[in-house]
N, C-alpha and C positions, 0 to 999 in steps of 0.2 A: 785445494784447487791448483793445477798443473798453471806452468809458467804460458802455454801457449793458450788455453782459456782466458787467463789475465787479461793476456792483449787483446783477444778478441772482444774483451766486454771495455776495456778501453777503448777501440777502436770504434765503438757502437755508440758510447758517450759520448767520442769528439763528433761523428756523424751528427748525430742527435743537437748537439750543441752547432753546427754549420749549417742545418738544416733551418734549426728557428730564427739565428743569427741573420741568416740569411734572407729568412720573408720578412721579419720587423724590417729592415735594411730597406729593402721592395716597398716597405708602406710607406715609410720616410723620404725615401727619393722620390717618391710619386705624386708627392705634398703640391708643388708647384701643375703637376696635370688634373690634381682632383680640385684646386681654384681656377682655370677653366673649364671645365665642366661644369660647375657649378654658375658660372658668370654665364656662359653658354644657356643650359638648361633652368636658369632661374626666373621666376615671374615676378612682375611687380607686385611691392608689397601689399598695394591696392586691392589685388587682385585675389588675395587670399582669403578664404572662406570664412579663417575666424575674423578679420577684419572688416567684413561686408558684414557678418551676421550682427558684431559689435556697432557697426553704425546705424542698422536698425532697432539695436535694443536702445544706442542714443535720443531716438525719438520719444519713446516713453519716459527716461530722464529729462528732459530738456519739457517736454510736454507739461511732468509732475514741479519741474522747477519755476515754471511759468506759472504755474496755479497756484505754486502755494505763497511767490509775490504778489498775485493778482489780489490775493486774499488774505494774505499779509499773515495767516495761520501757518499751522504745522500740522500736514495733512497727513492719513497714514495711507499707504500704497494701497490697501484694502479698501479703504472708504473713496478713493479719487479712481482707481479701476476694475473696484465691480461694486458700485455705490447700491446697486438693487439686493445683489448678499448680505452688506452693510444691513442693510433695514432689515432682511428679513431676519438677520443675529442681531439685532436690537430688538425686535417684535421676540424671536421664539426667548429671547431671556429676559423678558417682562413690559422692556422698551421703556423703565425708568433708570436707568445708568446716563448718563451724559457723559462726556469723555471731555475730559478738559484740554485745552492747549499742553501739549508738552507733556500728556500721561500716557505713558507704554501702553501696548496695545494689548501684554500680557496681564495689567492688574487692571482690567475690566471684564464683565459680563462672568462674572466668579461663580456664579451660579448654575446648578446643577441642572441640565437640559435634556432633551431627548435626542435622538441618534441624528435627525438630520441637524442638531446645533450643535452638538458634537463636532460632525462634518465640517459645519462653517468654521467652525473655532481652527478647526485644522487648516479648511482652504486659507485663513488668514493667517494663519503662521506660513504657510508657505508662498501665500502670496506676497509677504514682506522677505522673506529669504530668496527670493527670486528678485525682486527689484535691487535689494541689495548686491547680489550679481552683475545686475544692469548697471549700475552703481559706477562698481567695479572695473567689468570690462570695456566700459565707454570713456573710464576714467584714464586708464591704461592708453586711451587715443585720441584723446580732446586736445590736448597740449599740441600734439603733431598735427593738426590738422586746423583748417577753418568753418568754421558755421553757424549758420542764421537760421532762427524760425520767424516765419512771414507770415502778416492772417492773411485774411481773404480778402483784402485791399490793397492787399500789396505793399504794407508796410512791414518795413521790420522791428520787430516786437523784441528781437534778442538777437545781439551780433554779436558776434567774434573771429573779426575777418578785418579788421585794422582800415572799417571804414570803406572798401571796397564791397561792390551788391556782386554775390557768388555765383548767381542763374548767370549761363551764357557769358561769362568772365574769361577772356581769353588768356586770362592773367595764370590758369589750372590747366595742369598737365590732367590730373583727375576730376571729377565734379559728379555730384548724383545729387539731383533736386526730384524730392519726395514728398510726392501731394497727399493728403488724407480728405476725401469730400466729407459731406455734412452728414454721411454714414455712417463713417472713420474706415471707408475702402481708402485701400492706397493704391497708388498706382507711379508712375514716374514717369516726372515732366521731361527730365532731363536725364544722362550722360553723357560721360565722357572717358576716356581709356584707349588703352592699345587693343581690348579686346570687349567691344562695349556688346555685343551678345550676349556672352559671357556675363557681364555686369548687370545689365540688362534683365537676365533671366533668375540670376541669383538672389537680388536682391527682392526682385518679384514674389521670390520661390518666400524668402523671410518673412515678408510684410505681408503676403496670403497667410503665413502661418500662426496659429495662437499658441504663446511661448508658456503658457499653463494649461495650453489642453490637458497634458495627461495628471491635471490634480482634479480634472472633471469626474463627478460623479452622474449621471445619467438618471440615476434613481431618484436625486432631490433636484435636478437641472436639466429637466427634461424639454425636447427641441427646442435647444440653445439658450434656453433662459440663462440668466445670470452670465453672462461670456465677459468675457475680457473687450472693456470699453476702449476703445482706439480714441486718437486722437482725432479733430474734428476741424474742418473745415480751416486745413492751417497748412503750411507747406514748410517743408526741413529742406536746408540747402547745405552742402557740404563741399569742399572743395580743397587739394591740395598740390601747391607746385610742386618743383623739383626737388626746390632746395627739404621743403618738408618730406618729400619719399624717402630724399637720402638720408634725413635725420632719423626718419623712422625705422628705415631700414639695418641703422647699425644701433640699436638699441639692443641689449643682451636676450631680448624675447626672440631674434629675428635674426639674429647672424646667421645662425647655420643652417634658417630655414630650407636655402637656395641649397645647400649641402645635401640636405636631406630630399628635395625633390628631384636632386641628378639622381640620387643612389649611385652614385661611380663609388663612394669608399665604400658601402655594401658591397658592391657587383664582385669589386680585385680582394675584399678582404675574405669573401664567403670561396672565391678561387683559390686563395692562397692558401686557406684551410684545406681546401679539398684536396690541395698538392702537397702540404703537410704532412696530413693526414694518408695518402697514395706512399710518400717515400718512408715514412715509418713504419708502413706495413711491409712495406718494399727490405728494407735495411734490415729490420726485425726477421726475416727468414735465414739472415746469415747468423744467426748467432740467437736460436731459441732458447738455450736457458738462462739469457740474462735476467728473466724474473727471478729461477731459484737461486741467484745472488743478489738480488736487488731487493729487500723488503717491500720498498715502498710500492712497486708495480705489481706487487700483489695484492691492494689495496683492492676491495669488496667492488661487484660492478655497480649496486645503487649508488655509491658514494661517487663512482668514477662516471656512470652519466652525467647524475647530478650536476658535479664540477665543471666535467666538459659543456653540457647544455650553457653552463651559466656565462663559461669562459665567452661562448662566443656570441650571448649575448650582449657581453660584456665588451669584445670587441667591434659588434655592433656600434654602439654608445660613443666609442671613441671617435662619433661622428661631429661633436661637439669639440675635443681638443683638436683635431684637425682645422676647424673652421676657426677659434681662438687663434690658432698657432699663427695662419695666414693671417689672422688680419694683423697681425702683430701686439698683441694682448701682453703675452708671457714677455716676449723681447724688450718691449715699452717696459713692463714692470723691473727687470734687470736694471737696464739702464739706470731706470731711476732710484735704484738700488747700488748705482755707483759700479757695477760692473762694466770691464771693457767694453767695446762692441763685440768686441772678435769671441771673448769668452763666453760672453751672455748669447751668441748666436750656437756657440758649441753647446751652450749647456739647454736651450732650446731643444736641441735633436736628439741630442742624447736623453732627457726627458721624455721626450716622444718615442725613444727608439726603446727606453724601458719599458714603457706603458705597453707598447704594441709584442715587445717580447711574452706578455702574460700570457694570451692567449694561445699564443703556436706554441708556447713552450706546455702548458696545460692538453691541448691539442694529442702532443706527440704523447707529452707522458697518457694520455687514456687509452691511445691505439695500443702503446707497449702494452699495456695491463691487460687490454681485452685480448689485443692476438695470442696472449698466452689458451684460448681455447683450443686453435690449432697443434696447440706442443702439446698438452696435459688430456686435452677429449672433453667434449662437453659435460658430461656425467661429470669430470670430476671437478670441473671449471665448477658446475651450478653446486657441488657441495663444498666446496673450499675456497669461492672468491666470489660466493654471494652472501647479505647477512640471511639473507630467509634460508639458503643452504647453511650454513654455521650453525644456524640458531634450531634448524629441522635436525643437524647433526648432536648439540648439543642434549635436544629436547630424545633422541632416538638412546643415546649413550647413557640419561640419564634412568630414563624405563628397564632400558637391559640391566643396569646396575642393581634398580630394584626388582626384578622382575627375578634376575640371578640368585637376589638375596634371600629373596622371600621363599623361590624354591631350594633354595639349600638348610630350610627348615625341616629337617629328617631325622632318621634315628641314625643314619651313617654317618652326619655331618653335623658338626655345631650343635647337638642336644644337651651340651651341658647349658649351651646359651638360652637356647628355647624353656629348658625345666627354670631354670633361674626366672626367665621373664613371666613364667605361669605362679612361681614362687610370690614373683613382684606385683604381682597382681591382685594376685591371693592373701598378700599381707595389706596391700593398701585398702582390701574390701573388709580387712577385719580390723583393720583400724579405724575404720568411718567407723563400722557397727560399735565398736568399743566406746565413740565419744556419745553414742546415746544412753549412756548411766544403764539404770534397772533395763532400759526396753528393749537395750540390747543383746542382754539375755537370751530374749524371747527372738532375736532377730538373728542372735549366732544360732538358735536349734533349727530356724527355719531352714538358715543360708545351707547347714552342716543335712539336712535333707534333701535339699535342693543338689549339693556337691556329691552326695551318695549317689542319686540315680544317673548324675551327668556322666560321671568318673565309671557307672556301672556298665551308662550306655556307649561308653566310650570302648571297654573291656572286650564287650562283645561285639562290637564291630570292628575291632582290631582282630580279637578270636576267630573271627567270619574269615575275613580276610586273609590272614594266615592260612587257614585251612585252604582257601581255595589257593593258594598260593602251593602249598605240600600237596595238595593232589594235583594240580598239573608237573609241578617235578616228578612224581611216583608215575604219571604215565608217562611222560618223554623214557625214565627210566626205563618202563616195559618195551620201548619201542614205536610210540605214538607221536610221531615227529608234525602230526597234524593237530594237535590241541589246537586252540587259539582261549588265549584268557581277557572275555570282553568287561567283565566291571573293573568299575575304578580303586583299586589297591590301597589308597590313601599312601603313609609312609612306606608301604612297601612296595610300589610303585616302579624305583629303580629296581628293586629286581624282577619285575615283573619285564621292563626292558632287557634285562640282561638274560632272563630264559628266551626270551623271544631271539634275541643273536644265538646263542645257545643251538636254539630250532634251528636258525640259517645253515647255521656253521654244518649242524650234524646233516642236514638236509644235502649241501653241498659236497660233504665227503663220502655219505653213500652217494651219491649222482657220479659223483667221479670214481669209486669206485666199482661201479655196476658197469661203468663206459671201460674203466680197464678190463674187469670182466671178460665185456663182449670184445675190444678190441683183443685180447689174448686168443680167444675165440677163433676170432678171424683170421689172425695169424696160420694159426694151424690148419684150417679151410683151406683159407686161400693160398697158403703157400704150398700143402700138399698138392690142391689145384694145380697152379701156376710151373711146380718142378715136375710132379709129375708129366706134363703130355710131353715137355721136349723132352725127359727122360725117357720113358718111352717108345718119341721115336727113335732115341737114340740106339734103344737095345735093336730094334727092329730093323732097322737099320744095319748095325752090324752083325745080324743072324743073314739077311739077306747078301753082305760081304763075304759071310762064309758058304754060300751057295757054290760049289765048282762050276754048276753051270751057269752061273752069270757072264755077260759080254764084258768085254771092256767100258764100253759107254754105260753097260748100266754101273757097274761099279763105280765111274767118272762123278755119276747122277747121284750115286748113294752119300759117296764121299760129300759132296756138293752142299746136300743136305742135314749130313752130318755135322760140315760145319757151320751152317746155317746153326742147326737146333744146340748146337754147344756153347754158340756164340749167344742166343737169346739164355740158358743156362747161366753163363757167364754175368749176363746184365742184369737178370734176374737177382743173384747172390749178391754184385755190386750197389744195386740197388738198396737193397735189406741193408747192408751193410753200413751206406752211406745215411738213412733214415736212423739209424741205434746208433748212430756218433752224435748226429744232427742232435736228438733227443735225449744225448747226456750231455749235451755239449763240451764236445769232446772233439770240436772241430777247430784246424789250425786256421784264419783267414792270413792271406796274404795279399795287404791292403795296399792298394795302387791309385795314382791318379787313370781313370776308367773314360774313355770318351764313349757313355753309353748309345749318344747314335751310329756309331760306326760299329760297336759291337752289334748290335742290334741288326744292321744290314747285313752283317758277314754272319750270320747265324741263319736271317734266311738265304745268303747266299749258298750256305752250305747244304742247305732243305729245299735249294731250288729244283730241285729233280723231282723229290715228293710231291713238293707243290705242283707242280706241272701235272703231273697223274691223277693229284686227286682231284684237277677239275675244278677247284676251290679257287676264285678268283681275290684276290688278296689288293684289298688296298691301304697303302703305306700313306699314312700322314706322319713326316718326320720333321723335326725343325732344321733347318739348314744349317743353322751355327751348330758348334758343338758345344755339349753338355757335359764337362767334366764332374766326376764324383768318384769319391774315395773309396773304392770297390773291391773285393776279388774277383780277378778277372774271370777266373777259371768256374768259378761259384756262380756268377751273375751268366756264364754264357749257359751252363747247364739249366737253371733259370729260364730262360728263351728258348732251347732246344726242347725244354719238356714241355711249354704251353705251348709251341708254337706246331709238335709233334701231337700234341691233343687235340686241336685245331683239324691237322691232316687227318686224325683218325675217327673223329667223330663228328666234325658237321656234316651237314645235305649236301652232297655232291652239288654241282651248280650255282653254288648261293656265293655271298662274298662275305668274306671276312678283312674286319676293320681292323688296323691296329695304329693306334694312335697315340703324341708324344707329346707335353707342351708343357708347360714353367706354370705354375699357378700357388701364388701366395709362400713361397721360399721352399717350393716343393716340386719334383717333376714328378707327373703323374702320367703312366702307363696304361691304356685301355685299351683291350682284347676282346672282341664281340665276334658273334658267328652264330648260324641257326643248324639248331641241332638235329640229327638226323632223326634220335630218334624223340620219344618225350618225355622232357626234364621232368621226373617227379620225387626226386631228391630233393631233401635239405641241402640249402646253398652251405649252411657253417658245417655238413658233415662232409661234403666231397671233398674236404682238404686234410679229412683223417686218413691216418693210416689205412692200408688196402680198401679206400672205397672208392667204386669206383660209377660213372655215369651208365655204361654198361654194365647193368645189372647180369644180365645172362653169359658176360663174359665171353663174346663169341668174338672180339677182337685180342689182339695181344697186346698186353703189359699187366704189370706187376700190381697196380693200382698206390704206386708210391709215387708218380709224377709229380701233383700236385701237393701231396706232403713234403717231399723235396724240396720243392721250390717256395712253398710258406715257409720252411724252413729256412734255406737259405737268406731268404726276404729279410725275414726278423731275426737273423744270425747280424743282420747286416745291417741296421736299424731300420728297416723299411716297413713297410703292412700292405699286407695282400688279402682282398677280397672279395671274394664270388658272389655275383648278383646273378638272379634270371628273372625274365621275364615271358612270360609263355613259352615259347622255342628261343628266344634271344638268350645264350648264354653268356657271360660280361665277367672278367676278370681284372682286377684295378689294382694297380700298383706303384705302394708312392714313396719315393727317398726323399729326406731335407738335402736342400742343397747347403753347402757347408760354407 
């Protein structure tokens, strides 16, 4: 790895490291704004849904606590709230058990029942795991709070309010007095709150609700039987000041509640990822192959969601040490840990500023890892930095291996290995037969008959085989380059491949021979053709000079003409000439920087006269900038002078011809269109041979080497040229890399 790579992948690591340094930094400072927003946006703890719903399941606590003083027993939650179940699971399990004081509710009714006592056995197990909840969560807020149940006299039956009556107590920032009539509807005499709608409706919404509906069965508790017995004709009053809000409120259930209903450390922590996430995609284009130096950001993409997903769940969650941190949790425990102030306040932030570095550092490293699709291409991303690509790579690698092995079981390859493993085979079958004593005997002549016909029928489907093998070689021999050999050759197979190239090869050298052939052919044709007429007129020409009676002007005219047809003579030979260099190559180039659009203009500048005549309305699409490339100039104008003089001599008068220029994918590409006079019924791949020409009947002038020249030249040059038509539209395409 070069010294200026180094620093650039250093340079991407300190980024990377300023980047995450940078957002933990931004969490940390912002500690003091996300404790007002929280103080802002927090509700009283009254007001909270698990704590209204927990006051309502206190009612059935406090209800079953009542009765089972009143009764001075040990009631079970099943038998005191759905006492008609009770019976009917005492009736369906014989209704002689009695359940004694103080015996579990699992070592009775032992006996074996039908489905709907089944049922009951269950609704009581779950009816007891459910009060035990109620239990639970009422117990979690009894201690913070005050409350009385009152009968329907007005007396109270149970307090815990330090002697103070809690209906209409002005003593309560909070208060909800909860009446049950002789129903067990509830409804509510009283509240109180910042927001007694609210309260109001919640709690409504609770004490409407049966908190074991969904253990109902409908099949054995059908319209409403057996329900959940409500309390009865008895009123719950509840009540709490300030002092009990605040106590309740900083209790480790409820710190961060207020945190969690701003979402502010959500809102900046899910931004800061996004801007994380925006600069390391951002940074990562200056410097794409830090993955193929970096091991670790080649890491698989399941693994790298995975992590990522979790990271920022994970920074999610840090919605709790934020909430810790402000109330002063961590710093209180230092202290009392004999640390400074000063230190135990630094070693707070810098805790908080690790924690929070996980995730943007997590963050950055997965954007590295994935934006490597952009550098490598998704194809190879999905087979090299995913495991289902790995493991589809590993599972493809291993097939080919065997799949290679197995077909390299032949008689050209490995047949000492294959005779050995039929050897190993053939020994292990006659070792079994040998530990049968006498009856193996009888089990080798069978085997040793059985191997006869296998081995036989083996013989001649090899002999089959071979034969057809030996008589498609004896015809190719005769000159049958069209055999085709369709059954399966078994070991002989590879060569049944290798006469088939055989065919190509021979098929391909007579084709090219038959084309040299005819191209010799032509030559003589057409070049007789071609010299002959200016020859001729040349003789005729000067029989006519030697006329005494001729004028001055006519001999002016003759002369005129003469050099006219010596000169096409002339281009004619230079032509041939230049196409037999071309063709051994045998051509010197003299390689130049080429500004091919200016060449290109001065080439029709030079044919602007012809253009003019022939009527052919030519439009130039050029690129303005210039195009250099490493060219012979001389080569590339001859090139231009020959298409662009094919153009003048064979489209429709009238019509326009395109010629167009422009960069496309590290390549300029050259295209020449024009409608032809007469109708293309050539091959487009043979008008670039040698003397062939569009004009069949040859009734214009040229040699029919233009466009072999200029193929030539082309791919002299490293370029490719080639002819499309399309009904009258003839199109010639020409394309150089740019270097």
């Amino acid at each position: 790895m070069d010294i200026k790579l180094k620093n650039r992948h250093r340079i991407s690591v300190l980024l990377a490291a300023a980047v995450v340094f940078a957002a933990a930094f931004i969490m940390v400072g912002l500690y003091p704004f996300f404790e007002n927003e929280s103080s802002r946006n927090g509700v009283p703890v009254y007001e909270e849904n698990a704590f209204l719903r927990h006051l309502v399941f206190g009612n059935y606590v406090l209800a079953m606590e009542d009765a089972q003083a009143e009764q001075n027993k040990i009631l079970s939650p099943f038998q005191y709230f759905l006492p008609e179940a009770e019976t009917e699971l005492k009736a369906g399990s014989g209704g002689e058990n009695e359940k004694s004081a103080g015996t579990p509710d699992d070592e009775i009714f032992t006996d074996d029942g039908d489905e709907k006592t089944e049922y009951l056995r269950s609704l009581r197990k779950n009816c007891i795991r459910e009060y035990e909840n109620w239990n639970r969560y009422f117990g979690s807020i009894r201690n913070s709070i005050d409350y009385q149940m009152i009968d329907e006299n007005g007396k109270v039956i149970l307090d815990h309010s330090e002697g103070r009556f809690i209906p209409n107590n002005s003593h309560y920032v909070f208060q909800a007095v909860l009446h049950y009539d002789e129903l067990g509807r509830m409804d509510i005499s009283c509240v109180r709150g910042e927001n007694t709608a609210y309260l109001l409706n919640t709690l409504q919404d609770f004490g409407d609700a049966d908190p074991m509906e969904s253990y109902y069965d409908e099949q054995y508790f059908p319209e409403g039987k057996f329900r959940l017995s409500n309390p009865r004709s008895v009123t719950f009053a509840y009540g709490m000041s300030e002092q009990q809000i605040d106590a309740l409120k900083d209790t480790n259930g409820n710190i961060w509640t207020a945190y969690e209903n701003s979402g502010s450390v959500t809102r900046i922590f899910i931004g800061l990822i996004c801007a994380v996430a925006a600069l390391a995609l951002f940074i990562s284009c200056f410097d794409v192959t830090l993955a193929d130096s970096v091991g670790l950001l080649r890491t698989p993409f399941e693994l790298v969601a995975g992590i990522g997903a979790g990271s920022v769940a994970f920074g999610a969650g840090l919605t709790s040490l934020v909430a810790v941190t402000n109330r002063g949790d961590l710093y209180n425990a230092l202290l009392r840990a004999n640390f400074l102030p000063v230190v135990a306040d630094i070693m707070v932030k810098l805790w908080n500023f690790l924690w929070w570095l996980v995730p943007f550092a997590v963050i950055y490293w997965s954007v590295l890892c994935i934006r490597d699709v952009f550098h490598i291409g998704i194809g190879r991303y999905l087979r090299e930095r995913t495991i289902c690509g790995l493991f589809w790579g590993w599972v493809i690698r291993s097939l080919r291996k065997l799949f290679g092995y197995l077909a390299n079981i032949n008689l050209q390859d490995k047949s000492d290995r294959t005779i050995f493993k039929i050897a190993a085979v053939n020994f292990i079958v006659l070792t079994v037969l040998c530990s049968l004593w006498f009856l193996g005997i009888g089990a080798i002549f069978v085997y040793s008959i059985i191997l006869f016909f296998v081995m036989r029928k083996y013989y001649l489907d090899l002999s089959s085989k071979y034969n057809m093998l030996l008589k498609a070689t004896n015809q190719i021999a005769e000159g049958n380059l069209e055999v085709v050999i369709e059954e399966d050759l078994g070991v002989f197979e590879a060569f049944k491949k290798e006469i088939q190239k055989i065919q190509s090869g021979l098929k391909v050298v007579v084709d090219e021979e038959v084309k040299s052939q005819k191209l010799k052919t032509d030559l003589i044709s057409n070049m007789s053709h071609d010299l002959k007429t200016p020859l001729t007129a040349i003789i005729t020409y000067v029989n006519l000079l030697k006329d005494d009676h001729a004028t001055p002007e006519q001999r002016k005219a003759y002369i005129d003409i003469l050099e006219q047809k010596s000169m096409r003579l002339k281009a004619l030979i230079e032509d041939l000439f230049e196409i037999s260099k071309a063709n051994s190559n045998n051509v010197t180039l003299d390689l130049e920087d080429v500004d091919i659009v200016s060449l290109l203009k001065e080439v029709s500048f030079e044919l602007c006269d012809k253009i003019e005549e022939s009527t052919i309305d030519f439009r130039w699409n050029l690129p303005d900038e210039k195009i250099i490339l490493s060219l012979d100039s001389q080569k590339t104008y001859r090139i231009f002078d020959n298409l662009l003089t094919n153009i003048i001599k064979y489209a429709m008068p009238g019509t326009r011809a395109y010629i167009d220029m422009k960069k496309d994918n590290g390549w300029v590409v050259i295209i020449l269109k024009n409608v032809s006079a007469a109708e293309l019924t050539f091959n487009p791949e043979e008008i670039t041979e040698r003397f062939a020409r569009g004009d069949q009947a040859r009734n214009t002038e040229g040699s029919g080497l233009g466009m072999a020249i200029a193929k030539s030249f082309v791919e002299l040059q490293n370029g490719k040229l080639t002819v499309e038509t399309e009904a009258d539209l003839f199109r010639v395409i020409i394309r150089w890399p740019i270097m």
